[in-house]
C-alpha atoms as one frame of an Amber mdcrd trajectory, in Angstrom:
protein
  72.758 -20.842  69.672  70.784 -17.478  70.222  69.601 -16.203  73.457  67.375
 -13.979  74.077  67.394 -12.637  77.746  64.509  -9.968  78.671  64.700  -7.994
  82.096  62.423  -4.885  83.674  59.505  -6.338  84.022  57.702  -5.482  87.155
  54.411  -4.116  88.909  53.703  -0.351  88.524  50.319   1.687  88.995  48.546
   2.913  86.263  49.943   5.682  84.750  53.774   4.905  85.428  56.789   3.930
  82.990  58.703   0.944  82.610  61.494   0.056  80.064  61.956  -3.537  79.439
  65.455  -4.611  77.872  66.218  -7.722  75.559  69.951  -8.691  75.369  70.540
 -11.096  72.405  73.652 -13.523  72.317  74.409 -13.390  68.671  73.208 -11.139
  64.985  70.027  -9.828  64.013  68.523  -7.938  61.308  65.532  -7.602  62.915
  63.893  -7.345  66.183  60.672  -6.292  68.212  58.244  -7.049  71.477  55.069
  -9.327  71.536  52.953  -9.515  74.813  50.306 -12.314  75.553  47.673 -11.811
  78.662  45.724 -14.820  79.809  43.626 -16.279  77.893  45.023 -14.128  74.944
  46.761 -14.491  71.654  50.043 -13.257  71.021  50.114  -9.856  69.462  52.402
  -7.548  68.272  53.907  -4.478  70.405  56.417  -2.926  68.166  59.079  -4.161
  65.743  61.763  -2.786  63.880  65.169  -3.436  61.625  68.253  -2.926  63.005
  68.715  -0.182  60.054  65.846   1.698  61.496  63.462   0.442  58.817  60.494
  -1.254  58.894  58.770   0.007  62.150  55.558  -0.592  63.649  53.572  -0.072
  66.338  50.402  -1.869  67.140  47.675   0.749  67.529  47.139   0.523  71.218
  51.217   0.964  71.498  51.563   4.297  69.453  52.343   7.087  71.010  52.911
   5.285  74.238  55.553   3.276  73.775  58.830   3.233  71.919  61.142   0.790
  70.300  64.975   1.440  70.124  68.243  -0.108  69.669  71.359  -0.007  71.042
  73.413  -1.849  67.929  77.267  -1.664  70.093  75.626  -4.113  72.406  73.033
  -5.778  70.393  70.503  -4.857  73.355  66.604  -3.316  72.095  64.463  -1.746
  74.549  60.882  -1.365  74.748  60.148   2.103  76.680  56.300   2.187  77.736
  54.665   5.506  79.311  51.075   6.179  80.324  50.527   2.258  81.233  47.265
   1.041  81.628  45.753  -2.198  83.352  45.087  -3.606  80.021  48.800  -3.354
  79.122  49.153  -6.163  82.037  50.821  -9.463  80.110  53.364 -11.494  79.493
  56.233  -9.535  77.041  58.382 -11.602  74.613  61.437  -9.867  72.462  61.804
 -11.336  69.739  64.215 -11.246  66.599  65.304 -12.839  63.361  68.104 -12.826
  60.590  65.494 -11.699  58.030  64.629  -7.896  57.535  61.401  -7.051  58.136
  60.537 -10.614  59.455  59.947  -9.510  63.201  56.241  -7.916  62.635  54.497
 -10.771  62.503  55.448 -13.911  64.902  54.862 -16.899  62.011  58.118 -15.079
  60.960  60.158 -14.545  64.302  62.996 -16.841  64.453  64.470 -16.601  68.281
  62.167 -15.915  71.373  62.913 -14.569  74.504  61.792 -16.398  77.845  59.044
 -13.644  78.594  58.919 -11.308  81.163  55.725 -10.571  83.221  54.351  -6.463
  83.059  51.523  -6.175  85.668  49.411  -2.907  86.035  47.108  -1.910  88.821
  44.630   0.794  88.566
């Protein structure tokens, strides 16, 4: 069964970095980061294929924030500079066995746990 395990998540001023990590368990094709703040849908960060293919960024994520992948140990990253206190949520990896699948979450197929992203001003 896939597992998705997401780690660094933490509290940071405004302005500061933080790089959160989602190990996975088993195969993907594709993968990416969603983020929910209270009393908030679910929305998209970034998403990619493991090819490279298929990327995107929501608008409030481009240029800030970066989605990579390390393949040899099926690990993707979310790297987010310049962090404001509206970037404060809940993040979720996410990933699927279906290319191009992980932009939108009706088509995400495994879920990580969350991890909570708090920024102060």
């Amino acid at each position: 069964q896939m597992k998705l395990v997401e780690s660094g998540g933490d509290s940071v001023q405004a302005g500061e970095s933080l790089r959160l990590s989602c190990s996975a368990s088993q195969y993907y094709y594709c993968m990416g980061w969603f983020r929910q703040a209270p009393g908030k849908e679910r929305e998209l960060v970034a998403s990619m294929d493991i090819n490279g293919g298929n990327m995107k960024y929501a608008d409030f994520a481009e240029g800030r924030f970066t989605i990579s992948h390390d393949a040899s140990k099926r690990i993707h990253y979310l790297q987010m500079n310049s962090l404001l206190p509206e970037d404060t949520a809940t993040y979720y990896c996410a990933a699927a066995r279906t290319y191009g699948a992980c932009a939108s979450s009706d088509n995400v197929r495994f879920w990580g746990q969350g991890i909570q992203v708090t920024v102060s001003s």
